[in-house]
Residue, then its C-alpha position, 0 to 999 in steps of 0.5 A: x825195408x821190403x821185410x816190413x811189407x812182408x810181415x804186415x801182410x802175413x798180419x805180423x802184429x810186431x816186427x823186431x830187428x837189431x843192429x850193431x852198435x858201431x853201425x850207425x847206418x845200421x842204425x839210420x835204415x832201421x829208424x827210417x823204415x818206421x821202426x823205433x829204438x827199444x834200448x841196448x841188450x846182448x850187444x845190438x841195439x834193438x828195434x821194435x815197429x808194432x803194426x796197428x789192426 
């Protein structure tokens, strides 16, 4: 995901995303981006990827 290289260069230290939770492909392209599963709220799966400095 071309936003993640955007947020580690603008020195995001944590970058947030969501997903539904039919939407497994979603889902993959979340998980294979480097971000992980944090748990389920408001109705999306929520994804987390914390940059290290």
């Amino acid at each position: 995901m071309a936003v993640i290289g955007i947020a580690r260069g603008a020195g995001a230290a944590v970058l947030r995303g969501d997903a539904d939770p039919a939407n497994a492909a979603s889902q993959r392209v979340m998980e294979r981006a480097g971000m992980r599963r944090v748990g389920e709220s408001g109705g999306f799966v929520r994804f987390l990827v914390e940059f290290g400095r």
